[in-house]
C-alpha positions in Angstrom: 112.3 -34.7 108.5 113.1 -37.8 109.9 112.9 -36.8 114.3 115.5 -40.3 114.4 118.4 -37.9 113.1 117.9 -35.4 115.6 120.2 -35.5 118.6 117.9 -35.7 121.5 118.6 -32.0 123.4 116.9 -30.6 119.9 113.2 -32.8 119.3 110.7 -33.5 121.9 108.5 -36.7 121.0 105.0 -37.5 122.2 103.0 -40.9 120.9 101.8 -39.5 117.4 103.7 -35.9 117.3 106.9 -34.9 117.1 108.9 -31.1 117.9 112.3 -30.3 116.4 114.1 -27.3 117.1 116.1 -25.1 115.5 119.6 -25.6 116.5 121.1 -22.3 115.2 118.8 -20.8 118.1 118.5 -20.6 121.9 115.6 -23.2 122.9 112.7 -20.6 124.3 110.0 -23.2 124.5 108.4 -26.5 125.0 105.6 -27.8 123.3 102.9 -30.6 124.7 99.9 -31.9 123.3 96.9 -31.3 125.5 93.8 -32.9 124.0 92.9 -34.1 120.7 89.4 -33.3 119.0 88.3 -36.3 116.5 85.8 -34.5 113.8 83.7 -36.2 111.4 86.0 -34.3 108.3 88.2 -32.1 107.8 88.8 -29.7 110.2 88.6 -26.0 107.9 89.3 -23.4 111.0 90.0 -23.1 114.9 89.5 -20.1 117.0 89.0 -19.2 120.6 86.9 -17.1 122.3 88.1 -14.0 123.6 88.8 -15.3 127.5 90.5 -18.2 126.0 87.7 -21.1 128.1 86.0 -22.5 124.5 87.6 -23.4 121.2 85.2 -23.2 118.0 85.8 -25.7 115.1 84.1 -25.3 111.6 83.9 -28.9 109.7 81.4 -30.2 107.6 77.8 -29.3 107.8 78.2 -28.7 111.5 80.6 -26.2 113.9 81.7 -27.5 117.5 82.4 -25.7 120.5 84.9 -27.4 123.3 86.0 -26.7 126.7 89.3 -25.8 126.9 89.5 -27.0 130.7 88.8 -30.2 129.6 88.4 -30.9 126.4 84.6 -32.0 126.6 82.6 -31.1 123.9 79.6 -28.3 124.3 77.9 -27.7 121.6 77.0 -28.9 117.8 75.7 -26.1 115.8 74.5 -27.3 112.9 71.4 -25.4 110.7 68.6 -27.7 110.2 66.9 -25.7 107.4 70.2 -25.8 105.1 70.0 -28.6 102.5 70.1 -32.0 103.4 72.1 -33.1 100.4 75.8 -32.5 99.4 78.8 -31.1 101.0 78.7 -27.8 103.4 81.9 -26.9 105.2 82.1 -24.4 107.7 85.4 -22.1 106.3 85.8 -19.7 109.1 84.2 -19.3 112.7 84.8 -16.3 115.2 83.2 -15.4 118.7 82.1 -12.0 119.5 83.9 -10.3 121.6 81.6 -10.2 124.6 81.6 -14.3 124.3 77.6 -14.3 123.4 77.6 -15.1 119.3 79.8 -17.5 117.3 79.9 -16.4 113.6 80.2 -19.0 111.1 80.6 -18.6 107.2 80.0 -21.4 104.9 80.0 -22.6 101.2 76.6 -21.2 100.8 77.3 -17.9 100.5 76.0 -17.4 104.2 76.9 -16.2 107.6 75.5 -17.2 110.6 75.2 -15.7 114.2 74.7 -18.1 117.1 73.4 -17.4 120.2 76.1 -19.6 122.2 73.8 -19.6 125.1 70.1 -20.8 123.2 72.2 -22.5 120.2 69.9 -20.9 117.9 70.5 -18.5 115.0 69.9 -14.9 115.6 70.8 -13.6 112.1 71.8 -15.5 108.2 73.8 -12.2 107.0 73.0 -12.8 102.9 74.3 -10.7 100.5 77.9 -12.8 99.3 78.2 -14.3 96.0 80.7 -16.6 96.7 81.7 -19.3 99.8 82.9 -17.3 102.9 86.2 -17.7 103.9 87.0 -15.7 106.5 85.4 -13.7 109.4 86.7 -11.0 112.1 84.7 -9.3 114.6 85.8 -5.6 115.3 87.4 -5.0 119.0 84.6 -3.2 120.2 82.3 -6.0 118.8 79.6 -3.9 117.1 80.6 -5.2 113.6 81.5 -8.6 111.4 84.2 -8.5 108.6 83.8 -11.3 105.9 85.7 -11.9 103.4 84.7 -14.3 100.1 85.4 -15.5 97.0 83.0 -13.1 95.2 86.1 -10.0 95.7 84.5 -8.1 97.9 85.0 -8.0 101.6 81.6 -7.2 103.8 80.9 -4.9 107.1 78.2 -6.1 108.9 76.1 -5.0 111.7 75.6 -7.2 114.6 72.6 -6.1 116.5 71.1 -5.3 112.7 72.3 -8.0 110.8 72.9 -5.2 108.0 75.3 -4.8 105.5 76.7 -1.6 106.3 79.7 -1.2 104.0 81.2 -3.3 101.2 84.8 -2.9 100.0 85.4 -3.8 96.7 88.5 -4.8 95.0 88.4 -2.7 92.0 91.7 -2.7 90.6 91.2 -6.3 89.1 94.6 -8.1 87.8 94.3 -10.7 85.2 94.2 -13.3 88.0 91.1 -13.8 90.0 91.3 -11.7 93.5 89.1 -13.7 95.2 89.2 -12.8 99.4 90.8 -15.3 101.4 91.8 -13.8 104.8 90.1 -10.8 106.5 91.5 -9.1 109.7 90.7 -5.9 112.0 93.6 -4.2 112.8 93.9 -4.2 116.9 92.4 -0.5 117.1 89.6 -1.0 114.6 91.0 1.8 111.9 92.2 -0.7 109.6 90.6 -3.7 107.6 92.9 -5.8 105.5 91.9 -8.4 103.0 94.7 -11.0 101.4 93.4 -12.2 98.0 93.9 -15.1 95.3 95.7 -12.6 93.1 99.3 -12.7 95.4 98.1 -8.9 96.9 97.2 -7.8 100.3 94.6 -4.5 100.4 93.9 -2.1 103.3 90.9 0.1 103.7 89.8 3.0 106.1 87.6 0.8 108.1 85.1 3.6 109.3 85.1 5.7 105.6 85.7 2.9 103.6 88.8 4.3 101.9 90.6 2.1 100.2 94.5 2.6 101.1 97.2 0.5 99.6 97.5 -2.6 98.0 100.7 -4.4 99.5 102.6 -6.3 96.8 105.3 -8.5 96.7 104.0 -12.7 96.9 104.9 -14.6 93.9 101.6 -16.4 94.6 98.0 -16.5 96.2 98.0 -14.9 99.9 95.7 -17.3 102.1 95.9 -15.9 105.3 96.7 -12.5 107.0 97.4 -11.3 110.5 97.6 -7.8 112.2 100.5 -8.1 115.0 99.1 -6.9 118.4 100.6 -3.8 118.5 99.1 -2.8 115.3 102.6 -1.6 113.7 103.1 -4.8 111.6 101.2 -7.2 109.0 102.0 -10.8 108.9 101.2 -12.6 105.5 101.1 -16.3 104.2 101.2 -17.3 100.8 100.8 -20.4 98.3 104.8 -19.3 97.4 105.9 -21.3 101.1 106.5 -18.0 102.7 105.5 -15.8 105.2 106.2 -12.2 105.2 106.3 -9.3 108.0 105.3 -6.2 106.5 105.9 -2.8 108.3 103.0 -0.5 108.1 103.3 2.8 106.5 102.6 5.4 108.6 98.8 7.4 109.1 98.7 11.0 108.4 95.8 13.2 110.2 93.8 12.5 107.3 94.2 8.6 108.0 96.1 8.3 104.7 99.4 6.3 104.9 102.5 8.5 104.2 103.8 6.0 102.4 103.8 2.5 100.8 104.2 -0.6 103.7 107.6 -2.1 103.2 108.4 -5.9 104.1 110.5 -6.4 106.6 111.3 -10.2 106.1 110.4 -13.0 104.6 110.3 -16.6 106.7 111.0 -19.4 104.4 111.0 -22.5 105.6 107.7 -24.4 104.8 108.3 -27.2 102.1 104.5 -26.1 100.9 101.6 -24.2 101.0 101.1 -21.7 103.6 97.4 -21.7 104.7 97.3 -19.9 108.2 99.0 -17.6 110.4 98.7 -15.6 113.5 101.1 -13.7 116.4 101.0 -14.7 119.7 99.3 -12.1 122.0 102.4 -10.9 123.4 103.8 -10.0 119.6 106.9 -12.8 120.5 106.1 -15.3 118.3 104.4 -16.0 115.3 102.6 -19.6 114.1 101.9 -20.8 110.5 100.2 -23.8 109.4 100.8 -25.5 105.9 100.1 -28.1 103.1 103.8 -29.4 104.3 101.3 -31.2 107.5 104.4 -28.8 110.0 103.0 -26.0 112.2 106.1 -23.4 112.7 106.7 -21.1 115.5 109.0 -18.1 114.6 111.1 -15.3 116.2 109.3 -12.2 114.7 112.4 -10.1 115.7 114.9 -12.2 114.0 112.6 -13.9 111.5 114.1 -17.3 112.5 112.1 -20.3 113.4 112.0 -21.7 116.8 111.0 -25.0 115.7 108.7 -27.3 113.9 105.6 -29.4 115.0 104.6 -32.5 113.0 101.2 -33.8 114.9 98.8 -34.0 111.8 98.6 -36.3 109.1 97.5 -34.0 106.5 97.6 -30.4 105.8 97.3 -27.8 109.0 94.9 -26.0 107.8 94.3 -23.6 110.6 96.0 -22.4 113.3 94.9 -20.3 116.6 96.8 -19.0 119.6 94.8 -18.5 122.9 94.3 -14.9 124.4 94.6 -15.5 127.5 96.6 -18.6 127.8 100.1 -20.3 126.2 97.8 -22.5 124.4 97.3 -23.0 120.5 95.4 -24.9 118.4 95.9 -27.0 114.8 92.7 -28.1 112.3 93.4 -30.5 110.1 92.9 -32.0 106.7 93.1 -35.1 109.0 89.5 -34.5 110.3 91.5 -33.7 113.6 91.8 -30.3 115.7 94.7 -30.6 118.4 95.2 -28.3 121.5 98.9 -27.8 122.2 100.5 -25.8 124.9 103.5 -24.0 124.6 105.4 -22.9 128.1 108.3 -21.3 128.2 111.6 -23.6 128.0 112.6 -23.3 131.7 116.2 -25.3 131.8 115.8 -26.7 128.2 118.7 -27.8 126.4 
């Protein structure tokens, strides 16, 4: 989209980024680009810790934790006793919690704990078959939920470093169902797990009863999201969509009382949709894609608010801040970017 077109009341421009906004809708926000993060490669996953003060980033060979006061680098994690040669990117990062461990899974089949305080490892969790692509701590932060390319997504114990449960996908589809995205529901009951073959799976995260597979993607789902009230899934998917899903119900047994419906599908994104999350008020939801645009969307009306172009290749991964309108971008462009996003006070 070329921002030239766009009358001015509808795009906000900074010096290498660009906002348009949705015309058919009321203007509810205003975006600004807070600090840029210059990596060494591409940028594979963003995530802040829980009080919203440090950004992780997972690149290649090494993960980086920034102040999000000012932007200053803290830390380089970076295993010394992994092999020297060849490529090893960082897929997904994720703080405890508490704020004491970073989690990182790699392309060598491992997971690793960090002691943010010492910068040394406290566990390697071993026991995947395949690269690691995605990690979630539960709320009450006594367990790690992986997800990888082997099919299988992992429960881990923190303080052990065991593997305390493994949920299989055993209702293989001709198509590979390698684990892409892995999420804790906000209450801990529920673990969900979007895979390579266009489903979405939910388990019983204390029995390990497997639940539901959610269909309804005409191609790979890369990333999954619980909404912060629990009630909803939010899905994004090679087919340039994302989806809302509405959870089925719980009986007394835990079992849902019926299949999860989708709400609504968000089209929009001229490519691949890699990433997605809610905001932690439930108002808005962010995707990243292949199409380089980062899109904010009305969840309640499933229209979008507006588009960000700031990277110059895919957005890879996206991350809202818990406790602040702040979000951030990594990038194919071996750049992560912090953005704010305030509330459009007086905005045309």
């Amino acid at each position: 989209m070329d921002p030239d077109s766009v009358p001015p009341q509808l795009k906000r421009e900074g010096s290498d980024w660009f906002v348009i906004y949705n015309p058919k809708m009321p203007r509810m926000m205003n975006i600004e680009n807070m600090f840029t993060l210059e990596h060494n490669s591409v940028v594979c996953c963003v995530k802040f810790s829980n009080d919203g003060k440090l950004l992780a980033t997972g690149c290649n060979r090494t993960t980086q934790i920034w102040n999000m006061s000012t932007g200053a680098k803290e830390a380089v994690l970076a295993d010394e006793n992994a092999p020297k040669n060849g490529d090893l990117y960082i897929r997904a990062v994720c703080f405890s919690p508490d704020g004491k461990y970073l989690v990182t899974g790699a392309e060598d089949k491992q997971i690793r704990i960090w002691d943010i305080t010492t910068k040394k490892i406290r566990h390697i969790l071993a026991g995947h078959e395949q690269d690691i692509y995605s990690l979630d701590f539960s709320p009450d932060g006594r367990t790690i939920l992986s997800g990888s390319g082997d099919r299988t997504v992992r429960l881990w114990d923190l303080e052990t470093g065991k593997n305390v449960h493994t949920f299989t996908i055993d209702d293989m589809g001709p198509k590979d169902a390698g684990v892409t995205s892995v999420a804790f529901s906000p209450n801990g009951q529920l673990v969900a797990a979007a895979s390579l073959d266009k489903m979405i799976r939910l388990w019983d995260a204390s029995s390990g009863q497997f639940l539901e597979r959610i269909d309804g993607h005409k191609d790979s789902v890369y990333a999954v999201a619980f909404s912060p009230d629990g009630r909803s899934l939010l899905s994004g998917s090679l087919d340039k969509t994302l989806r809302i899903w509405d959870l089925a119900r719980l009986d007394s047994h835990g079992r849902p009382t019926g299949p999860s419906g989708c709400r609504s599908t968000l089209t929009g994104h001229k490519d691949f949709v890699l990433s997605v999350a809610y905001s932690p008020d439930g108002n808005w939801i962010v995707s990243g894609s292949k199409d380089r645009g980062v899109q904010f969307w009305d969840p309640r009306t499933s229209q979008t608010q507006c588009m960000l172009q700031g990277h110059k290749n895919s957005v890879i991964s996206v991350a809202l801040s818990p406790t602040q309108h702040v979000f951030a971008t990594g990038s194919g462009d071996f750049r992560a970017r912090v953005w704010s996003y305030d509330n459009a006070t007086g905005a045309m």
